[in-house]
OpenMM code with the backbone's topology and positions (N, CA, C; nanometers):
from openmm import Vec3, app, unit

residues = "UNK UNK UNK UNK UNK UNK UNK UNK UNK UNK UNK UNK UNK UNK UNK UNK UNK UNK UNK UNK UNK UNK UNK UNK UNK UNK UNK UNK UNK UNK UNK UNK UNK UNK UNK UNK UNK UNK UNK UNK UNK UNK UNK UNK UNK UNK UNK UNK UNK UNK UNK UNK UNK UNK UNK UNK UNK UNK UNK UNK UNK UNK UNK UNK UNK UNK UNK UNK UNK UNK UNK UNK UNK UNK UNK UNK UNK UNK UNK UNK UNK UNK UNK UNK UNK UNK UNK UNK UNK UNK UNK UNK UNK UNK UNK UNK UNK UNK UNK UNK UNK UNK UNK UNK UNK UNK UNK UNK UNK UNK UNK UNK UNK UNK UNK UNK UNK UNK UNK UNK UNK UNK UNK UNK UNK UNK UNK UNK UNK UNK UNK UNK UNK UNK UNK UNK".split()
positions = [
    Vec3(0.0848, -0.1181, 0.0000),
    Vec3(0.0000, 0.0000, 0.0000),
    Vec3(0.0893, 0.1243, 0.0000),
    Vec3(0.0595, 0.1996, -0.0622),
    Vec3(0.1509, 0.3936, -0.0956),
    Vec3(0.0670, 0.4601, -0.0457),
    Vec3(0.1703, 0.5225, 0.0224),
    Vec3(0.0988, 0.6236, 0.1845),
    Vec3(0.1212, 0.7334, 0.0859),
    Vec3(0.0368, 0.8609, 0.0628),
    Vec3(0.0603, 0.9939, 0.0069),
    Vec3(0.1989, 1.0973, 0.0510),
    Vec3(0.2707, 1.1208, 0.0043),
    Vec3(0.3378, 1.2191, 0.0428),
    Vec3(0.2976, 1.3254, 0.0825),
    Vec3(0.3350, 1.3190, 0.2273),
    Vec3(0.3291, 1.4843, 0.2766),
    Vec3(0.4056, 1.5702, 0.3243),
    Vec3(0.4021, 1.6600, 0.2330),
    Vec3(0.4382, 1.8431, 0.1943),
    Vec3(0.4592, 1.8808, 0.3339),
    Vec3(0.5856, 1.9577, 0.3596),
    Vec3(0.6092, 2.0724, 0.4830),
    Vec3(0.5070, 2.1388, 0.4472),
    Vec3(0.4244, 2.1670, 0.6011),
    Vec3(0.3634, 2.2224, 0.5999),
    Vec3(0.3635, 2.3971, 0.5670),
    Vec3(0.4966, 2.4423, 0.5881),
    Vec3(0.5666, 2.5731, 0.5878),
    Vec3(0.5886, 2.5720, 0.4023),
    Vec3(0.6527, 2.4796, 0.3442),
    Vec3(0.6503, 2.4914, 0.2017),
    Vec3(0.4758, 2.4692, 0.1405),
    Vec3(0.3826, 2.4365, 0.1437),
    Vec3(0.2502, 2.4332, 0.1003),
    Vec3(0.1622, 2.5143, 0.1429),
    Vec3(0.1847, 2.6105, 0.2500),
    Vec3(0.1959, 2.7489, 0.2773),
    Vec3(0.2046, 2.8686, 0.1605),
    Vec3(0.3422, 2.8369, 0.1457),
    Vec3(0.3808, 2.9204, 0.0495),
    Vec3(0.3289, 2.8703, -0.0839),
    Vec3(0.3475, 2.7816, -0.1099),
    Vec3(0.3000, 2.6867, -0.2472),
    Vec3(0.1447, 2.7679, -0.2908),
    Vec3(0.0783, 2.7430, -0.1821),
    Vec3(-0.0857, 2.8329, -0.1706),
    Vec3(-0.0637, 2.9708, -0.1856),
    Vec3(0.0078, 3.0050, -0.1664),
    Vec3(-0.0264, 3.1542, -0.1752),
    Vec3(0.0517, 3.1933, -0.3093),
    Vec3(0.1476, 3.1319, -0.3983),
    Vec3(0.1873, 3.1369, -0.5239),
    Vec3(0.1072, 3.1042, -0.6175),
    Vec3(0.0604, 3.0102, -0.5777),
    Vec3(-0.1168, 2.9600, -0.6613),
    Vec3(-0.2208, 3.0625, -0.6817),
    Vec3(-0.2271, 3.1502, -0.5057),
    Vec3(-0.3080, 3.2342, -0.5834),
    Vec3(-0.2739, 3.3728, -0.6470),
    Vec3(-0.1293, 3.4090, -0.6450),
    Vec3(-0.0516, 3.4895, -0.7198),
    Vec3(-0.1083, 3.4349, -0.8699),
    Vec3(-0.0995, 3.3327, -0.9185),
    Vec3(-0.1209, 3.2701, -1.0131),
    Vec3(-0.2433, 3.2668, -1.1390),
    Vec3(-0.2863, 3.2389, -0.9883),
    Vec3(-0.4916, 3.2718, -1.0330),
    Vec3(-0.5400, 3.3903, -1.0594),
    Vec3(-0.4409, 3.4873, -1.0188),
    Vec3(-0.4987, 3.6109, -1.0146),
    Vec3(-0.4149, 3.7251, -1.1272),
    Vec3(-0.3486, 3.6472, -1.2130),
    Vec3(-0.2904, 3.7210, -1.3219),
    Vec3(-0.3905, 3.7126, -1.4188),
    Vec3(-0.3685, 3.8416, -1.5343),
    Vec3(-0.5070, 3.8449, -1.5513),
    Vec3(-0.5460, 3.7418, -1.6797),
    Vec3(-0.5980, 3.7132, -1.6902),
    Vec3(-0.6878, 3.5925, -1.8202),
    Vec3(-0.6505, 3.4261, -1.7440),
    Vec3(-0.5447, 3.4496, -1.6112),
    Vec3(-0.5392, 3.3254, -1.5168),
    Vec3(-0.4770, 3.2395, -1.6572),
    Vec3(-0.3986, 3.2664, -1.7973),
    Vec3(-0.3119, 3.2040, -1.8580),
    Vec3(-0.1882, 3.1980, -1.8007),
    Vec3(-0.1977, 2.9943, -1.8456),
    Vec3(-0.0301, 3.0023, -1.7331),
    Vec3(0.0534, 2.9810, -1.8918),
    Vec3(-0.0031, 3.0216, -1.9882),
    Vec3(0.0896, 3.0411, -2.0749),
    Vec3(0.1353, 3.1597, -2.0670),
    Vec3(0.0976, 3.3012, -2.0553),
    Vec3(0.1189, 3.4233, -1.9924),
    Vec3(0.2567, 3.4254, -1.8911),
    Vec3(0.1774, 3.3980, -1.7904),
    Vec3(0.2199, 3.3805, -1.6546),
    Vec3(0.3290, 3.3072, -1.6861),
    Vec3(0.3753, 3.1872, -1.7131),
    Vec3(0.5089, 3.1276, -1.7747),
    Vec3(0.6167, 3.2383, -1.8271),
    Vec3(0.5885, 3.2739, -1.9204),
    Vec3(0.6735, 3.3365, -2.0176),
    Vec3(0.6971, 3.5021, -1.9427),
    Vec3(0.6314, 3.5431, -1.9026),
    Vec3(0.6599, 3.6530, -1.8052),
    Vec3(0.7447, 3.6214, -1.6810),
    Vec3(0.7099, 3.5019, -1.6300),
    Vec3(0.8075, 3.4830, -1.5194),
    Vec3(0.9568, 3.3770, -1.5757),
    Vec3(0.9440, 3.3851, -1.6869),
    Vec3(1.0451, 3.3070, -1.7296),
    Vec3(1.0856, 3.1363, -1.6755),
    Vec3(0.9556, 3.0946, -1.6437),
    Vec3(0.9560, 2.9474, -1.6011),
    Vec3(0.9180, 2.8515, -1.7076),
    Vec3(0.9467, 2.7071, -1.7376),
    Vec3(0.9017, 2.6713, -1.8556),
    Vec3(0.7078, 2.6378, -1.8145),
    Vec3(0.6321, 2.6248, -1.8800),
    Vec3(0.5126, 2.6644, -1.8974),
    Vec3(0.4167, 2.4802, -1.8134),
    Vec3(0.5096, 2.4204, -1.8617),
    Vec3(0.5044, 2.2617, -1.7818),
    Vec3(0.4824, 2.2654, -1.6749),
    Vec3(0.6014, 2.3080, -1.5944),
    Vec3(0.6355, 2.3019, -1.4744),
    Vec3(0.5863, 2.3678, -1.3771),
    Vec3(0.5191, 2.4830, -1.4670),
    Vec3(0.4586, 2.5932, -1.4175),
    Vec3(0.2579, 2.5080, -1.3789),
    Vec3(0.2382, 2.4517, -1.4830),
    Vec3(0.1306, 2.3704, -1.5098),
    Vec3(0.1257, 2.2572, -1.3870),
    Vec3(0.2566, 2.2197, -1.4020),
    Vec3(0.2381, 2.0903, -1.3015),
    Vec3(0.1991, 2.1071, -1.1285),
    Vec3(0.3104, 2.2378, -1.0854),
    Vec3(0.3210, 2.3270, -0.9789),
    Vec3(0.1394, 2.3157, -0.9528),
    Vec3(0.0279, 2.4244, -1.0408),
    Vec3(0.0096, 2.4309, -1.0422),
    Vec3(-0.1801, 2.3484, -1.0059),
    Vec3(-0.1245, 2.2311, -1.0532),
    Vec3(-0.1944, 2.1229, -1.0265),
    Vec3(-0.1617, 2.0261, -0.9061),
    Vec3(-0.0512, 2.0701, -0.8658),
    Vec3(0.0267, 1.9468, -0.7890),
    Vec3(0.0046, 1.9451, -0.7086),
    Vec3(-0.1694, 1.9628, -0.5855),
    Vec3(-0.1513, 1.9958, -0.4747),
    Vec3(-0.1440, 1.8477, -0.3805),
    Vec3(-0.1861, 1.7611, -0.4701),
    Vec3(-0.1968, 1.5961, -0.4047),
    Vec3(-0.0306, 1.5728, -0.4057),
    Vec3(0.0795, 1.6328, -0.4870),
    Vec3(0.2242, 1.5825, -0.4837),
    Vec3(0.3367, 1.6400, -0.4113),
    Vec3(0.4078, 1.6056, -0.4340),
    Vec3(0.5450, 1.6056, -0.3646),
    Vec3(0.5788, 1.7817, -0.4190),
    Vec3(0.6457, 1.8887, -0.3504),
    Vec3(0.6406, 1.9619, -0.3767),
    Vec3(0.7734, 2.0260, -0.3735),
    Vec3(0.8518, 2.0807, -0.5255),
    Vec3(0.9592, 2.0666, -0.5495),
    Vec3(1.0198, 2.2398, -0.4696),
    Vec3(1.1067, 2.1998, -0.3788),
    Vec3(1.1415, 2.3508, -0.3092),
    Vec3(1.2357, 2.4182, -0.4055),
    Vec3(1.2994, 2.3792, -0.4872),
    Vec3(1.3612, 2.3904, -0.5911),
    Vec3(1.3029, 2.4937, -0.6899),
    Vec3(1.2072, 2.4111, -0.7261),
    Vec3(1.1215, 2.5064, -0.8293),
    Vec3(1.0518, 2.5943, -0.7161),
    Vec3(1.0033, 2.5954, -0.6830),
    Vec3(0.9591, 2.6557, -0.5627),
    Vec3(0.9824, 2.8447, -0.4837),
    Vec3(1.1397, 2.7725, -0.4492),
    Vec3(1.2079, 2.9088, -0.4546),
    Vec3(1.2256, 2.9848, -0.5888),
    Vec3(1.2747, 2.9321, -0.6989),
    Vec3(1.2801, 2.9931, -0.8547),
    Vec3(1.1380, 3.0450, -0.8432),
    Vec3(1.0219, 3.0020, -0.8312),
    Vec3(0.8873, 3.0845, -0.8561),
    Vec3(0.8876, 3.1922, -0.7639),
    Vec3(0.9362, 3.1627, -0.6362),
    Vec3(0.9105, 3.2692, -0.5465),
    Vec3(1.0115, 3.3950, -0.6206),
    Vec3(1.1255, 3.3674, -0.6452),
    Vec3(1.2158, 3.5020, -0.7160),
    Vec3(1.1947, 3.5026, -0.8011),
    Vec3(1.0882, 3.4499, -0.9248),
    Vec3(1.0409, 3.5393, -1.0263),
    Vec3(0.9341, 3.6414, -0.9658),
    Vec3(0.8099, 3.5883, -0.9126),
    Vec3(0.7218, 3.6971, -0.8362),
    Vec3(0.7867, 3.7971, -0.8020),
    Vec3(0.8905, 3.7806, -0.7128),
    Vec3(0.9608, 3.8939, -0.6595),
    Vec3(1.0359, 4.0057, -0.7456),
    Vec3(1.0631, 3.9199, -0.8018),
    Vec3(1.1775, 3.9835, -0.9274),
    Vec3(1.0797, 4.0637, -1.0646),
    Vec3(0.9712, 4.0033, -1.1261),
    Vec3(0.9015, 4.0497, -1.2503),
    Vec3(0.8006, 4.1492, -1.1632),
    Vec3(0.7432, 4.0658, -1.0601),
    Vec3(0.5745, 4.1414, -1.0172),
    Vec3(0.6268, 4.2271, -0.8695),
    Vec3(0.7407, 4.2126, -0.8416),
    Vec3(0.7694, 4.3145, -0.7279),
    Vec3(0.6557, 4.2784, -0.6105),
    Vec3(0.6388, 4.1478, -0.5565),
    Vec3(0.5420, 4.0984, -0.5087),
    Vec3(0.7001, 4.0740, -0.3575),
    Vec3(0.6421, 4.1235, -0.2304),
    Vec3(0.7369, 4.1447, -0.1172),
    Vec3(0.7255, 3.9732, -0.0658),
    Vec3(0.8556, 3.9395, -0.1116),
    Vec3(0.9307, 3.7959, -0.0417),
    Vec3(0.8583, 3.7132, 0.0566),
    Vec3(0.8811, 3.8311, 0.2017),
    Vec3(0.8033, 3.7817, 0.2960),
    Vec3(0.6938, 3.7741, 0.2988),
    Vec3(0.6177, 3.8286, 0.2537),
    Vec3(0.4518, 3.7587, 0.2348),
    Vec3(0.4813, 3.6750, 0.1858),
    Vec3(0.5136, 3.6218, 0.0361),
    Vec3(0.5472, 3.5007, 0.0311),
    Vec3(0.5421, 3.4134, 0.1076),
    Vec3(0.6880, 3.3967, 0.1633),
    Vec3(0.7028, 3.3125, 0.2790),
    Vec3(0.6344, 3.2875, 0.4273),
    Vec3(0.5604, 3.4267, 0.4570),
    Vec3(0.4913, 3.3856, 0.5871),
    Vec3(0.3612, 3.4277, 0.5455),
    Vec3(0.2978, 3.5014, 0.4866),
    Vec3(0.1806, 3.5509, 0.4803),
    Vec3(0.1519, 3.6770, 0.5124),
    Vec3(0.2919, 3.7539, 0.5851),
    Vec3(0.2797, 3.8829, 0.6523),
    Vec3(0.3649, 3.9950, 0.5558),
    Vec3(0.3278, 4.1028, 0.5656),
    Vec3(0.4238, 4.1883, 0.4631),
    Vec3(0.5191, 4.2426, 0.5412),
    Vec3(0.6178, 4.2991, 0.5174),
    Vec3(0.7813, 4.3175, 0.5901),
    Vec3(0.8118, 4.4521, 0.4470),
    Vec3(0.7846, 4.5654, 0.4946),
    Vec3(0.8038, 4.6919, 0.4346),
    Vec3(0.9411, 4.6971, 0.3916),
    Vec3(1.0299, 4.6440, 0.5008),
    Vec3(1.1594, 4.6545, 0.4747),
    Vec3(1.2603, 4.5696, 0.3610),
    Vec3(1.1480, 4.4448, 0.3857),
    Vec3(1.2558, 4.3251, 0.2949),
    Vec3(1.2218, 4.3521, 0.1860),
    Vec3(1.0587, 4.3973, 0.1393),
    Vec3(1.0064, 4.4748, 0.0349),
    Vec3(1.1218, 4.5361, -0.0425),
    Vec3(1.1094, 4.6662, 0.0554),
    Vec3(1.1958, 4.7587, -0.0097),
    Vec3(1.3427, 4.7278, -0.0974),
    Vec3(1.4026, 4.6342, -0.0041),
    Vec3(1.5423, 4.5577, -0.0361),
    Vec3(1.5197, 4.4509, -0.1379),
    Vec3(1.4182, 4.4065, -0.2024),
    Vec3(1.3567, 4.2921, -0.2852),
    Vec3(1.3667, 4.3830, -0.4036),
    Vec3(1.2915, 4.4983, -0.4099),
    Vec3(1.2779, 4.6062, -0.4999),
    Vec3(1.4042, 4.6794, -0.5476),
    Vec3(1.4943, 4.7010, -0.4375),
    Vec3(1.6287, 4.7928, -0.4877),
    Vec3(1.7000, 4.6891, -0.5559),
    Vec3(1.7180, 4.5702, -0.4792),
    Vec3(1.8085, 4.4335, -0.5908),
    Vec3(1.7319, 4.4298, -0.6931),
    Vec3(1.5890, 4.4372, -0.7274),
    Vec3(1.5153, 4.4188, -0.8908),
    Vec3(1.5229, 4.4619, -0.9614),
    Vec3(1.6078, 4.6409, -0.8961),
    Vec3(1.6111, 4.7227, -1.0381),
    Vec3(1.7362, 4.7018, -1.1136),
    Vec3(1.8320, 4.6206, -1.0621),
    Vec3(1.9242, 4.5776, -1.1622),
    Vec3(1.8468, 4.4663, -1.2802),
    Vec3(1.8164, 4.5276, -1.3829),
    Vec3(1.7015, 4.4410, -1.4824),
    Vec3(1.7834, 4.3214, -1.5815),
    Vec3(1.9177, 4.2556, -1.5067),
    Vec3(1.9825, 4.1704, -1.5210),
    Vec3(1.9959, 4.0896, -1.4776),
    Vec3(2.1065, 3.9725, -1.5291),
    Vec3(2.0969, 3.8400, -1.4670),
    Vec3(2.1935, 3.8639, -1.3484),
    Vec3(2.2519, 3.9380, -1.3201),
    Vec3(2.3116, 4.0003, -1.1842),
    Vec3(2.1765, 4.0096, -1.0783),
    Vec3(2.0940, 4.1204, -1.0963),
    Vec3(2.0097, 4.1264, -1.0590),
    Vec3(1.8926, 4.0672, -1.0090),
    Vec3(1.8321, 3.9746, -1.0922),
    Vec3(1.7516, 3.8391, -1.1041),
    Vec3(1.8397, 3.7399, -0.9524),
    Vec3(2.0062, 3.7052, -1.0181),
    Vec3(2.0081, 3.6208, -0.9025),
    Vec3(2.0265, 3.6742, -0.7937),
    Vec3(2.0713, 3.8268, -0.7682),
    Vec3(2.0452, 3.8680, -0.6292),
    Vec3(1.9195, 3.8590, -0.5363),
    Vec3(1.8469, 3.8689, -0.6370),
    Vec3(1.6588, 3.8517, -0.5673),
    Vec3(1.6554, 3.7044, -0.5251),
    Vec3(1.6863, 3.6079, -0.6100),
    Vec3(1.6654, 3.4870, -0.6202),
    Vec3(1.7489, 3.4382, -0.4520),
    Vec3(1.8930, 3.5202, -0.4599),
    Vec3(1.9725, 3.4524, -0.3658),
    Vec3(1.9138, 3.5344, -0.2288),
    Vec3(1.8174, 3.6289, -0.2137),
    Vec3(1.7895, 3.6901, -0.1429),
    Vec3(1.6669, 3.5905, -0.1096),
    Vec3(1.5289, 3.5609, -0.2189),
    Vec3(1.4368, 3.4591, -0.1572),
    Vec3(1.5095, 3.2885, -0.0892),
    Vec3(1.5889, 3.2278, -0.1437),
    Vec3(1.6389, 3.1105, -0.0750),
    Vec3(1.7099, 3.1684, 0.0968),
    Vec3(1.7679, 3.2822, 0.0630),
    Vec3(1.8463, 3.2958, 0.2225),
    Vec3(1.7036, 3.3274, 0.2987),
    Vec3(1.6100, 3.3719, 0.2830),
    Vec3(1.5090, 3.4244, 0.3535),
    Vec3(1.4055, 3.2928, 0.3869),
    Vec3(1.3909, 3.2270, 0.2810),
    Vec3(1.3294, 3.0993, 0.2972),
    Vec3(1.3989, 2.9800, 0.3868),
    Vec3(1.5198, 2.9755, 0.3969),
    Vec3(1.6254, 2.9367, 0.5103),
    Vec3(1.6127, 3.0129, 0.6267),
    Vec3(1.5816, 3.0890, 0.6406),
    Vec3(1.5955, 3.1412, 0.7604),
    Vec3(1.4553, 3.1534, 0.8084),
    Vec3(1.3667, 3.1525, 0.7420),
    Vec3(1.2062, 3.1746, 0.8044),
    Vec3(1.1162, 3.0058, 0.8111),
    Vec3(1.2135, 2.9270, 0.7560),
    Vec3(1.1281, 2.7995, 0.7549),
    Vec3(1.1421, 2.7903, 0.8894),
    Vec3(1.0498, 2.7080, 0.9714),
    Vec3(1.0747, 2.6392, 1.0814),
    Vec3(1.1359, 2.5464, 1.1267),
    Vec3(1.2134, 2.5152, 1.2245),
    Vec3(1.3141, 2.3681, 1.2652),
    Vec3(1.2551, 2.2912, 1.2503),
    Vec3(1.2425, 2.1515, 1.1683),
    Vec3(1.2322, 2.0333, 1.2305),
    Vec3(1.2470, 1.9745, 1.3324),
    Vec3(1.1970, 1.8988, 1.3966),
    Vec3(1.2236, 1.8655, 1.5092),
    Vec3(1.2428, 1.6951, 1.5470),
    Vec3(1.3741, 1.6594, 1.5247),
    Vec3(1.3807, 1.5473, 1.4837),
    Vec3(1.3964, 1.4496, 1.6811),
    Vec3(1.3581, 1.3133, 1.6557),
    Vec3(1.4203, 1.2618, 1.8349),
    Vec3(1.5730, 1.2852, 1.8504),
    Vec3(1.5990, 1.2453, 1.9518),
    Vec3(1.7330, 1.2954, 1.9923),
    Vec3(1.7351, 1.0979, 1.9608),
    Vec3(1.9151, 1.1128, 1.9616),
    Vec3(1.9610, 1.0441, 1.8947),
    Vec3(2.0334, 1.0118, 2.0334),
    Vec3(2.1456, 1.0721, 2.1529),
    Vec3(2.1630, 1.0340, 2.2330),
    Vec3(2.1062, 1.0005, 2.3679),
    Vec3(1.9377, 1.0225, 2.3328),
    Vec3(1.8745, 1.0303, 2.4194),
    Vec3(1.8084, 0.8756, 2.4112),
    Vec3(1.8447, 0.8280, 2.2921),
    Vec3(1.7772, 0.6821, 2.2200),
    Vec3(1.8888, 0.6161, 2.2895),
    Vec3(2.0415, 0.6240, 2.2645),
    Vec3(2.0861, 0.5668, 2.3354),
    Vec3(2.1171, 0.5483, 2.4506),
    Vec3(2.0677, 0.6411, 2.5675),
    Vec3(2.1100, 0.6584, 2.6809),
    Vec3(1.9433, 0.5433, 2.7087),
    Vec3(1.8443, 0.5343, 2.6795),
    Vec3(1.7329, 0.4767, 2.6969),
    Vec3(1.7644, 0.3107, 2.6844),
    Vec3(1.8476, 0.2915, 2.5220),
    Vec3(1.8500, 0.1263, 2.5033),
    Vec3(1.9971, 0.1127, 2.6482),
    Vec3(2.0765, 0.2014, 2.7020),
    Vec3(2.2067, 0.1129, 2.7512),
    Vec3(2.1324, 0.1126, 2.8858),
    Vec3(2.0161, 0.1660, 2.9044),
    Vec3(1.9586, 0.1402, 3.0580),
    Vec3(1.9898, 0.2290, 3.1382),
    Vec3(2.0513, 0.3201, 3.0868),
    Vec3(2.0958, 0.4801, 3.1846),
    Vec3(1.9555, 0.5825, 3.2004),
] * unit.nanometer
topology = app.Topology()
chain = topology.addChain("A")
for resn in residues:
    res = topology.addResidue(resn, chain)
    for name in ("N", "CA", "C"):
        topology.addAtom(name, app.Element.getBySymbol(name[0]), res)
């Protein structure tokens, strides 16, 4: 039997709220929407549909720094749902370099921000397993 994969809850978060970035461009063409954000139009499709799948953080972050980068759409909402005037602002001054300098500064700006705002995992302790099996 195949148990469903399940999505960080912190990445399908964001996943939702790029969706409805998505939905809400206008004629909701993700042939549009593709080619403006410079994603291939597939992937963009698949994203798009994929809410039963595995959800690629990869592509993921690349969508989040096109939003940021083409639609000047502020990072941190993105990532938490809340707007941040400031990271805004700093999302916007790296965008106006209208280059591939530029592009990956935004880009390297959404992954460091998405690293730093995801939440810890919280995995068992590992010496705490063994202090349990040696009888301590």
């Amino acid at each position: 039997m195949l148990f469903p994969f399940l999505n960080d809850p912190y990445a399908e978060a964001i996943a939702k709220r790029c969706r409805s970035v998505v939905a809400r461009q206008p004629g909701s063409c993700l042939d549009a929407v593709a080619a403006s954000l410079s994603v291939p139009r597939e992937a963009l499709g698949q994203f798009m549909n994929a809410e039963a799948r595995r959800i690629d953080t990869v592509f993921l972050i690349d969508l989040m720094a096109a939003f940021v980068y083409e639609c000047g759409i502020d990072p941190t909402w993105l990532l938490t749902g809340d707007y941040d005037g400031e990271m805004h602002r700093k999302a916007l001054l790296l965008g106006e370099d209208r280059g591939a300098l530029g592009a990956r500064a935004v880009r390297d700006l959404v992954q460091h921000e998405y690293r730093e705002l995801r939440p810890a995992k919280h995995f068992f302790s590992l010496p705490d397993l063994w202090e349990t099996s040696l009888g301590k």
